[in-house]
C-alpha positions in Angstrom: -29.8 21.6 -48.6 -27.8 24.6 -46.9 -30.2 23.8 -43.6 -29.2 20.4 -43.2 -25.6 20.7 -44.1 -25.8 23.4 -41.2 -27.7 21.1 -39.2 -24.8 18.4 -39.7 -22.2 20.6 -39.0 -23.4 21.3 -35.7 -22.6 17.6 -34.7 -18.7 17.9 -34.8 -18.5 20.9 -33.2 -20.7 20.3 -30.3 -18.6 16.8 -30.1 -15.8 19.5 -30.2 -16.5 21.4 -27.4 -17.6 18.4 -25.4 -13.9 17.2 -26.0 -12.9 20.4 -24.6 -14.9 20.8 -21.6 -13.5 17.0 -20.9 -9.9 18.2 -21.4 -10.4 20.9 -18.8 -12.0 19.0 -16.3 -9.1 16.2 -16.4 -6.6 19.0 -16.2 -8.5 20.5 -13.2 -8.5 17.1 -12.0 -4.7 16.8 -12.0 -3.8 20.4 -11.0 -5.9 18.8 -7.3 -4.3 16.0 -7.1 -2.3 16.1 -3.3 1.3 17.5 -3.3 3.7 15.3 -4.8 0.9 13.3 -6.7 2.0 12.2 -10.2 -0.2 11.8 -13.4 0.5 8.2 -13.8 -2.0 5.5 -15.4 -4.2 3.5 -12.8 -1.8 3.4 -9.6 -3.1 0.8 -6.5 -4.1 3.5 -4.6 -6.7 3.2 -2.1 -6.9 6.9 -0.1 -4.0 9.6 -0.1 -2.1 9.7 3.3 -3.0 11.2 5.6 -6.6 9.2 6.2 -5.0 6.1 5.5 -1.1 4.7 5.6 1.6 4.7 8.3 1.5 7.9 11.3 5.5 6.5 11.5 7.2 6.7 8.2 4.8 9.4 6.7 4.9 11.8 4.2 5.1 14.7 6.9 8.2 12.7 8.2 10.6 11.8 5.2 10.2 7.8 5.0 13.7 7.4 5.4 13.3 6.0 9.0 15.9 8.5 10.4 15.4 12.1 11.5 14.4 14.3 14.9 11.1 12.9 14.6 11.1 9.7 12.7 10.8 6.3 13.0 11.4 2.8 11.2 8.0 1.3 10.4 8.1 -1.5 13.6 6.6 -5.1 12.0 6.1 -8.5 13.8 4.0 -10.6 15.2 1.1 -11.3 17.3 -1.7 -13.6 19.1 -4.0 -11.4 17.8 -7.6 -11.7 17.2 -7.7 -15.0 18.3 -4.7 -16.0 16.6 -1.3 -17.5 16.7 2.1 -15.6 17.3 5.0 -15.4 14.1 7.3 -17.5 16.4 5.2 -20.6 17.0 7.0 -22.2 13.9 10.2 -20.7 12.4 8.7 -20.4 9.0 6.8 -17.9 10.2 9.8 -15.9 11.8 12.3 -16.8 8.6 9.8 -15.7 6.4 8.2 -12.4 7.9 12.4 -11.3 8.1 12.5 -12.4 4.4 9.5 -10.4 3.6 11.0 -7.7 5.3 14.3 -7.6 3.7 12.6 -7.7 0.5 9.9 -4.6 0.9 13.5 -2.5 1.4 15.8 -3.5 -1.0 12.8 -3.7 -3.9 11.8 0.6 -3.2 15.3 1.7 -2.0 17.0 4.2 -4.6 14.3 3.9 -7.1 13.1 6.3 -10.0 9.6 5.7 -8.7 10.6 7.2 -5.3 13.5 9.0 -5.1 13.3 10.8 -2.1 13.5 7.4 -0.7 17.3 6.2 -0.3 16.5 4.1 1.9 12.9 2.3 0.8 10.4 1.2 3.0 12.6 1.1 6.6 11.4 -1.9 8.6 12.5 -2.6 12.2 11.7 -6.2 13.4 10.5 -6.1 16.8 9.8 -10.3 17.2 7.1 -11.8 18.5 4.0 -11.0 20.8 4.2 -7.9 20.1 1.3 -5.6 21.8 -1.4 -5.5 19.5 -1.9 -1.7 20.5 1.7 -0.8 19.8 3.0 1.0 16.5 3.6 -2.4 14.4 2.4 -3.9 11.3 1.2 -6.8 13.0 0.9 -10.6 11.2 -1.3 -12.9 12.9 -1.9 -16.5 12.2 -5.4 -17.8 12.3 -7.3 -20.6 11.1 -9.6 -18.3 9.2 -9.1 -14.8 8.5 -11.8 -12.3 9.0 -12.3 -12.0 4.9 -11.9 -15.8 4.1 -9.1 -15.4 2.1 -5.3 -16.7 2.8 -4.7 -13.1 3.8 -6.2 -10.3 4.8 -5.8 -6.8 6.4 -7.6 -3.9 8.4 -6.3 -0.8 9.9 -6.5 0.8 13.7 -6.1 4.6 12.8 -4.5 6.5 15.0 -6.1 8.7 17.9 -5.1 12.5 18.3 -3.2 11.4 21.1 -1.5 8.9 19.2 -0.7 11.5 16.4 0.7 14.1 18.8 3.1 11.5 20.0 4.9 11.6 17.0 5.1 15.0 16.2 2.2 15.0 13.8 -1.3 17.1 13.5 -4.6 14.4 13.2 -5.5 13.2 10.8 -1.5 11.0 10.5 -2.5 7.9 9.0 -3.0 4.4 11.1 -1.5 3.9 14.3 -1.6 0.0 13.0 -2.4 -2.4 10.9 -3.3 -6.4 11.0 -2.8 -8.7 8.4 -4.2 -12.4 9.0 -2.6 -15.3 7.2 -4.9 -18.5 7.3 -2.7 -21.1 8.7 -3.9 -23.7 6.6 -2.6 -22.0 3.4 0.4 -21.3 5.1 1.3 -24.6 5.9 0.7 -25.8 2.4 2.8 -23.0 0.3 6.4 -22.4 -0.4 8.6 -19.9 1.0 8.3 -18.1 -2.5 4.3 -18.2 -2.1 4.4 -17.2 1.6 6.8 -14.3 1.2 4.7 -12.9 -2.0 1.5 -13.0 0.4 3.3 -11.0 3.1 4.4 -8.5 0.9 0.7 -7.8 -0.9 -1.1 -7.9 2.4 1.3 -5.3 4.2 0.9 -3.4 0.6 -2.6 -2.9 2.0 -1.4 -2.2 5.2 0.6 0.8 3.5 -2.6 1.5 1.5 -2.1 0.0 -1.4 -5.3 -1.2 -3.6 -5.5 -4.8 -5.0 -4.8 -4.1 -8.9 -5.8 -5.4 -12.1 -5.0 -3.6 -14.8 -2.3 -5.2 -17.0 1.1 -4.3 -15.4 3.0 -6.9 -13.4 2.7 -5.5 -9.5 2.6 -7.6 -6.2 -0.5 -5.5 -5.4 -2.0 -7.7 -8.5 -5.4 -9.4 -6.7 -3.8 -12.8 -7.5 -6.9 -14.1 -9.5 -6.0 -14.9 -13.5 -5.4 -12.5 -15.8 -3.8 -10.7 -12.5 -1.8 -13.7 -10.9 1.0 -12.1 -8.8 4.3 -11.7 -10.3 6.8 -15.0 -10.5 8.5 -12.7 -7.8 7.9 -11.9 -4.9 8.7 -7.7 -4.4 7.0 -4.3 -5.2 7.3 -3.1 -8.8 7.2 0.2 -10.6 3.4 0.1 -10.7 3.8 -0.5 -6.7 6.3 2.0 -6.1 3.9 4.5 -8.2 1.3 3.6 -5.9 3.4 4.3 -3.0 4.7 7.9 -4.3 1.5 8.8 -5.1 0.0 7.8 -1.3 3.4 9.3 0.3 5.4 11.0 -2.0 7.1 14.9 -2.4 
């Protein structure tokens, strides 16, 4: 009787120390996250800067778009990979400056990032842009590369291409490519086309599609996880970024 009530006993307090070891190892877990990383639930997060995300407005350089060695995040459009320009129709222009406006206003001054005053700094610099310059680059195509409305890759940046900015390699992507189907494009509403714009440049900041509960325009778009009523980045978003980015 003694035995087995032994025996028994020995289930909880292996369980214990299981627990234990578990606690430890999520602690150790946290204490390696990068500099600046917070403990947050489930962010969008695809890789931590420096492997992936912008070489321009980095984590080395302040994301404020101002300073000796920083730059505004340039953004416009291009013929690229066999596709069509932002200026061939002025919803494309009118909406890509809405888009824009939008990624700023919706991460400036927030308590998600609050080393960045000025959000996500955007410099429009129009169509036809080269599509080996600095730029998150929108093309128009009939069918993107991932047969989806939109979709996005990244161009990381050479050693060269890091040293021109003041930065040690790895510094992120030199550039990024989102391709909007034109078909979609044509058959949406401003609302739809600007929410699009502003989840496929999340990816090209390195943001994950997300599906998880909270509202977020990094949301995969397919129900439960519709993207939000509207269109701009949201706490879960801005986590995302602070985490990639952030002090």
């Amino acid at each position: 009787m003694f035995a087995e009530r032994a025996s028994r006993m020995r289930v909880p307090m292996f369980w214990l120390g299981a627990v234990l070891a578990g606690a430890l190892v999520a602690l150790g877990a946290i204490l390696s996250l990068p500099r600046g990383a917070r403990a947050t639930s489930d962010p969008p997060v695809a890789y931590y800067y420096p492997y992936n995300g912008w070489a321009a407005q980095s984590h080395a350089e302040g994301h404020d778009g101002y300073g000796a060695s920083n730059f505004p995040t340039w953004y416009g459009g291009s013929a690229k990979d066999g596709g069509e320009d932002a200026c061939s129709y002025s919803n494309r222009y009118s909406n890509i400056q809405s888009a824009g406006s939008i990624s700023t206003s919706s991460t400036s001054s927030t308590a998600e990032l609050p080393d960045w005053s000025s959000g996500l700094v955007l410099s429009y610099v129009g169509c036809g842009v080269s599509s080996s310059s600095r730029t998150l680059i929108t093309t128009f195509m009939s069918s993107t590369w991932g047969g989806t409305p939109g979709y996005t890759y990244h161009n990381a940046a050479t050693g060269s291409q890091c040293s021109s900015q003041g930065l040690s390699s790895p510094c992120g992507d030199w550039a990024t490519t989102s391709q909007v189907e034109i078909s979609w494009w044509n058959s949406a509403s401003d609302s739809s086309r600007q929410k699009l714009l502003l989840h496929e440049w999340g990816h090209a900041w390195n943001l994950d599609d997300y599906c998880n509960g909270a509202t977020a325009m990094m949301n995969n778009g397919i129900s439960p996880c519709n993207w939000p009523s509207s269109g701009q980045y949201y706490a879960k978003d801005r986590d995302a970024f602070y985490i990639t980015y952030g002090y």
